[in-house]
Structures are given as C-alpha cells and as structure tokens.
C-alpha positions as CSV (number, residue, x, y, z in Angstrom):
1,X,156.8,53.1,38.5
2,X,156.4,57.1,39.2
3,X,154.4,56.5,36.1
4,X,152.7,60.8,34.8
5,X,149.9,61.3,32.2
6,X,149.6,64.5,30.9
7,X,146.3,65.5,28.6
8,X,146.0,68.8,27.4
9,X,142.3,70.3,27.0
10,X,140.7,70.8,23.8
11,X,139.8,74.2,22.9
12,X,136.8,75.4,23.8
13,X,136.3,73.0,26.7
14,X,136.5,73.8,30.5
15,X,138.2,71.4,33.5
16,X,135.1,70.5,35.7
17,X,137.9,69.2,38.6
18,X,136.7,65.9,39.1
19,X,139.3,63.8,38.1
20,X,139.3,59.9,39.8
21,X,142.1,57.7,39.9
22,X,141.3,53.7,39.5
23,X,142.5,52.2,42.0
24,X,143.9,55.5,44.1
25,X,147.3,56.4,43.6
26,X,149.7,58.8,42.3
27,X,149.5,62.8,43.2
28,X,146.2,64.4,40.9
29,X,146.9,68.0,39.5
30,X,144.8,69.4,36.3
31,X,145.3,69.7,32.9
32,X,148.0,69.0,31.1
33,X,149.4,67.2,34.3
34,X,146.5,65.3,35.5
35,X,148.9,62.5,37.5
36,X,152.4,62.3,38.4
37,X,154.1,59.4,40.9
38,X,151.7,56.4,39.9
39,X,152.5,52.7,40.5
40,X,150.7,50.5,38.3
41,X,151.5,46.9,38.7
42,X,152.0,44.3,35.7
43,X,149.3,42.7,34.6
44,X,147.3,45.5,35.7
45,X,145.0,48.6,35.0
46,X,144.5,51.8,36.3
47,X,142.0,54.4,34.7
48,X,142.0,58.0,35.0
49,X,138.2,59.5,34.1
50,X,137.4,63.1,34.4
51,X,135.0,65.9,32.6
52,X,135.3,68.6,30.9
53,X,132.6,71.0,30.1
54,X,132.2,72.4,26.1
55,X,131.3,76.0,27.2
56,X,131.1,77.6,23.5
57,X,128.3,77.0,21.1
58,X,130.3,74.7,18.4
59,X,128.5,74.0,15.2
60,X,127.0,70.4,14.9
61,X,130.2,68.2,13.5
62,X,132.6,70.0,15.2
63,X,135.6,67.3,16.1
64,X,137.7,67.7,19.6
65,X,140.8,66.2,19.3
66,X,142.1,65.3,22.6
67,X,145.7,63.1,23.2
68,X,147.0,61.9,26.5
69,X,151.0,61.0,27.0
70,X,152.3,58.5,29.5
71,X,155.7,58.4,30.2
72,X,158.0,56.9,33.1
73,X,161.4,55.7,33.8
74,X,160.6,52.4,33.1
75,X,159.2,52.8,29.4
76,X,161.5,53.7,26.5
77,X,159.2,56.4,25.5
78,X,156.3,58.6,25.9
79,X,153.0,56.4,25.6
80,X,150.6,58.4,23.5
81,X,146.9,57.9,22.8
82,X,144.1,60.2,21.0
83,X,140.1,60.1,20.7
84,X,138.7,62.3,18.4
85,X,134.7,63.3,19.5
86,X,132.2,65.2,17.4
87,X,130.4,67.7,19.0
88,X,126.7,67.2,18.4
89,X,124.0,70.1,19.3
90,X,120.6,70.8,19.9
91,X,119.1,74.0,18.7
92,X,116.2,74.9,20.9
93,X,113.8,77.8,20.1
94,X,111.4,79.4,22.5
95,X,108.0,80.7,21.1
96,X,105.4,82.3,23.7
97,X,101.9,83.8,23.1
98,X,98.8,85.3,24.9
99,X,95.0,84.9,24.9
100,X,93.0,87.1,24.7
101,X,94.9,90.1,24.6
102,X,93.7,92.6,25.5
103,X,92.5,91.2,28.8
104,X,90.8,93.1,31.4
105,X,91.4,93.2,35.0
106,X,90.1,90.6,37.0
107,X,90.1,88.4,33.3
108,X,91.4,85.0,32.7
109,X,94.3,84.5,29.6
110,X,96.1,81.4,28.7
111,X,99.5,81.6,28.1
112,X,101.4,79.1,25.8
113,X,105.3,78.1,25.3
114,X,106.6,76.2,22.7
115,X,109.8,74.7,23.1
116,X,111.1,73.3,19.9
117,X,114.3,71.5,19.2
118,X,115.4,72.1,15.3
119,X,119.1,70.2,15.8
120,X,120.2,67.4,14.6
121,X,120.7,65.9,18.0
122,X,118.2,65.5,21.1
123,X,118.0,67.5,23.6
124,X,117.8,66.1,27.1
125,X,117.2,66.8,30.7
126,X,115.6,70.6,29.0
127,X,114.5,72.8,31.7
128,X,112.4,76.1,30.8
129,X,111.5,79.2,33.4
130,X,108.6,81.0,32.8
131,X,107.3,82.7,36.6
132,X,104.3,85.2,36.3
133,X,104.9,88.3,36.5
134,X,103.2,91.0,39.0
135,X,99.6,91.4,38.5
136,X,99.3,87.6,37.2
137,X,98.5,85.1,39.4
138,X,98.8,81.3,38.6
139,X,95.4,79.4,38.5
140,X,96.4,76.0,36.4
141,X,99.3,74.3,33.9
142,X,98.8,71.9,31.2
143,X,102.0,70.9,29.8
144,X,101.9,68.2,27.1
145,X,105.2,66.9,28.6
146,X,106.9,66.9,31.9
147,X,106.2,69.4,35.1
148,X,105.5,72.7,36.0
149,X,105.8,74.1,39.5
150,X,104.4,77.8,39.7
151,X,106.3,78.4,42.8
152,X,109.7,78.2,41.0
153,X,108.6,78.7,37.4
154,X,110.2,75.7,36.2
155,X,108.8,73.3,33.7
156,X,110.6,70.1,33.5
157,X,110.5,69.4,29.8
158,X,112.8,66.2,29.8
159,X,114.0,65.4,26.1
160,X,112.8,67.0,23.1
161,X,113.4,64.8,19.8
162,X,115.0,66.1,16.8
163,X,112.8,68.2,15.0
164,X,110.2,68.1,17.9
165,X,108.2,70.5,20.1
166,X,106.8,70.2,23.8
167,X,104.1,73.3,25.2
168,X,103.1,74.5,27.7
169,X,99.4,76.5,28.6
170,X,99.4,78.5,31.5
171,X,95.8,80.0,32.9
172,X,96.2,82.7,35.0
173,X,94.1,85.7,36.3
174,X,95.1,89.2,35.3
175,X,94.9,91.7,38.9
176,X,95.7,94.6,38.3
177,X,95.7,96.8,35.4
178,X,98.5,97.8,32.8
179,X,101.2,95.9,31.0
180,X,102.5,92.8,31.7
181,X,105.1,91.1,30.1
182,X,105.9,87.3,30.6
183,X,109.1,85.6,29.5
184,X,110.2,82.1,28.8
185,X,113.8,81.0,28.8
186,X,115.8,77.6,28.8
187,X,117.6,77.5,31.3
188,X,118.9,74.5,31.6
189,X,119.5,71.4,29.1
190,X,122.8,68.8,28.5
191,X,123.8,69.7,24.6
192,X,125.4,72.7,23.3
193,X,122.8,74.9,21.8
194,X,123.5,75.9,18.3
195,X,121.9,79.3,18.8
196,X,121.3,80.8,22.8
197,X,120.1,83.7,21.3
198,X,116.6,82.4,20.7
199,X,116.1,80.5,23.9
200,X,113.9,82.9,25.1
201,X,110.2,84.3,24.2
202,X,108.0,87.0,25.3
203,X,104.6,87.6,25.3
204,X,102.8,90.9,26.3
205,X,99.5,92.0,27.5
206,X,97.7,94.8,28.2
207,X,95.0,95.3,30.4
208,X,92.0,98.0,28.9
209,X,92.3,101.7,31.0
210,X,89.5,104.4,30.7
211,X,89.5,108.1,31.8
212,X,86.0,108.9,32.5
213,X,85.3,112.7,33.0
214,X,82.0,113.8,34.2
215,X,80.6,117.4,33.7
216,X,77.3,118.8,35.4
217,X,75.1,122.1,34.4
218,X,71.8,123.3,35.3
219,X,69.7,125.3,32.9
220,X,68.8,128.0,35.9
221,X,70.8,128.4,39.0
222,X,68.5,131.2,40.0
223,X,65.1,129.3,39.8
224,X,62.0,130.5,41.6
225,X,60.0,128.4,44.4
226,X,58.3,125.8,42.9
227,X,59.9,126.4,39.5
228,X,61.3,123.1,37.6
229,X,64.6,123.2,37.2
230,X,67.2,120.8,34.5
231,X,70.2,119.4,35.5
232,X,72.3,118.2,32.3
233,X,75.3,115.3,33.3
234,X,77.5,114.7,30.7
235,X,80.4,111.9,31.1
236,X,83.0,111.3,28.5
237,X,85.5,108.5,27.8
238,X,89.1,110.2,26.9
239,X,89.8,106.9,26.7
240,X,91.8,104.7,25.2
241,X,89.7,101.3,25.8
242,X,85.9,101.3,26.3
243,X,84.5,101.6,29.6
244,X,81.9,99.2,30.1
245,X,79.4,99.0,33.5
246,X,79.8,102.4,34.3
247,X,77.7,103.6,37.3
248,X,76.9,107.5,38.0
249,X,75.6,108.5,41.4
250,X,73.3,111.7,41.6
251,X,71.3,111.7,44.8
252,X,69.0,115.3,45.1
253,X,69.4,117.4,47.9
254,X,66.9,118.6,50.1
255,X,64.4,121.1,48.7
256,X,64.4,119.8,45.5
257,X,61.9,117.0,44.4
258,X,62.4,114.5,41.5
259,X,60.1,115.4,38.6
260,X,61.8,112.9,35.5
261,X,64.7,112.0,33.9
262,X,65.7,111.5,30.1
263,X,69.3,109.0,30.1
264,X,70.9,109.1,26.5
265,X,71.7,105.0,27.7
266,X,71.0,103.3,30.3
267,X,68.0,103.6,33.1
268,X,67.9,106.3,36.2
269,X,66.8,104.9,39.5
270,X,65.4,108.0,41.3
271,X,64.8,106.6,44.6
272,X,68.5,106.0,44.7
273,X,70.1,108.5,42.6
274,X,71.7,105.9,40.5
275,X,72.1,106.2,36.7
C-alpha cells in the first residue's frame, strides 16, 4: 500500500504527459514523481507506461540510461530498476533539381526530390513538403514511392531503408516570368536525424526576359508630292535572353502608298503593316 515510483528523465528527452496507470489507481504527477498512493494487491501487477520524446539530434549509439524507484511502507527498501536504450538515427538528405532551366513563360519543367537516408537505421513514417511557388502551377506527380497531394505539398514518403533513396518528379507550367525558387524539406519522420541541417533542398529557375527597343527614321521628312520616301526601323535586344517571335506593326498613313520593303529577317506583310 500507498506504494510511489519515481523515474527521473534521461537527458535530452522531453515528458510527452501521457502517462497510464494499469489497472487505475494511485494520484499521476510527472517526472521524477510519476505515482504516489497506489494499492497493488498480492499476486498482482500494475504497469505504469508513458513517452518521452528525444528532442536533440544524438549520434547513432548514443545509450539513455533511465532508472525507476519504488518504495512504500510496506517494503524494506527502495525497489530500483534500470533499462539502458541506444539511440538509433536516420540521417536523411534532401537533393532538388530543375529541367530545363532556363524555362520560358508559359513552358513546362520537371522538378525532382531525392530523399535519401545515409543512417544506420530506417527511417519511417518520412513526410517531405515541397508546394510550388507563385508563378508555377502543378500539372502532374510521379513519385517512385508513397503520395503527393499538390494542395498541401506533402509527399508521403513512408520508410526509406538504410542507405536508400525515394524521388519525386514534379511537372509544372511556369506563368509568369522571373525567378522562382522551389524548396523541399522533411518535415516530418519518427527517428532522430543525425544532421537537420540538410533536410532541405532548393532548386531555382529563371524564366528568359528581353528589352526590345525600337527606333524609326525617314531619309526625308520634307519630301515632295509624288516623291518616294524611306522609312528605316531598327529594333534592338538590350537583352539579356533572346527574344524569339517578335512581331512589329507599321501600318502607313493616309497619303502615303506602299512602294517595297527590304526586312534584314523576317517577311513584311504590307496589306497589314505587319513585319
């Protein structure tokens, strides 16, 4: 009778507050003094269970040496009992590139993530987030394991195996024009990871912008009735991709009447005024 258990946490670890008492009885409190009060008939058992969470990155080996003390009036001394566990880790890795880059606007890439486990332990219940961002919209997924939903961004790896890899392509069409940067990141997975710092990747591209300038002359701004007259256009790329299906518009005005025209590239439509 009025039987307490004490258990002091292991360093490093973190009460998760879910301690159960089999069957119920006693008053529950948290570490060290997890119960205090209990009746625990003879011949019988009782069984405390509870969790803690390891919240710092231990190195794979690491042993957490845990001892719990029972004492009561009834017992000539403190009942004392240790486990010793090993701390085993994962050690995830995130890896994201782009194709093609550049891309232009209104252009398709692929995106692919690489989620590779390099631990000595498997990795389970792994969750990565990768969501567009602005100007990339999702057409299709292809992982090789688990889900991806492109509402969330989250790709339901499952377990990776020691010294395995999972991936993920992405398709999606670039809208508007710019950079865009996409990022991958675990975000969620049951071992300690060895080395957080590399659970995310990044992978950048960059949509081809133009300044196109366009200059006009005419070799006599006095002319004469009837008297031909040139008109010179002259458009320039500052730059810094190459613009591609450019389209000029130079419609005449009245009182002037299309004679012929001489395009360094491309054709001139008169009846239109298109170059």
């Amino acid at each position: 009778t009025n039987v307490s258990v004490s258990d002091p946490l292991p360093a490093n670890t973190t009460w998760q507050n879910n301690l159960v008492v089999s069957p119920p009885g006693g008053t529950t409190g948290a570490p060290p003094n997890l119960v205090s009060g209990l009746s625990i008939p003879g011949g019988t058992t009782t069984t405390i269970t509870y969790d803690v969470l390891v919240n710092t990155p231990l190195p794979e080996g690491t042993l957490l040496t845990n001892t719990a003390t029972v004492t009561s009036p009834n017992i000539l001394a403190p009942v004392t009992a240790t486990v010793v566990d090993t701390v085993h880790t994962a050690a995830l890795a995130i890896s994201k590139s782009a194709d093609p880059v550049p891309v232009p606007a209104g252009g398709v890439v692929t995106y692919t993530v690489t989620v590779q486990n390099s631990g000595a332990t498997t990795a389970t219940n792994v969750v990565v987030t990768d969501s567009l961002p602005a100007g990339v919209t999702f057409v299709s997924s292809t992982p090789s394991q688990g889900t991806y939903n492109p509402l969330t961004g989250a790709w339901s790896v499952g377990t990776v195996n020691v010294q395995a890899n999972a991936t993920l392509a992405i398709v999606a069409n670039v809208t508007q024009a710019g950079v865009q940067v996409n990022t991958a990141t675990v975000t969620a997975v049951d071992q300690n990871d060895e080395n957080p710092n590399n659970n995310s990747g990044s992978a950048q591209i960059s949509t081809p912008q133009v300044d196109l300038a366009v200059l006009k002359s005419v070799n006599d701004n006095t002319p004469d009735k009837n008297q031909n007259v040139t008109f010179t256009i002259n458009v320039t790329n500052n730059g810094p991709a190459g613009a591609t299906g450019v389209t000029i518009s130079d419609q005449l005005p009245a009182g002037l009447t299309f004679v012929s025209a001489t395009p360094s590239v491309g054709t001139f439509n008169s009846g239109t005024g298109v170059w």
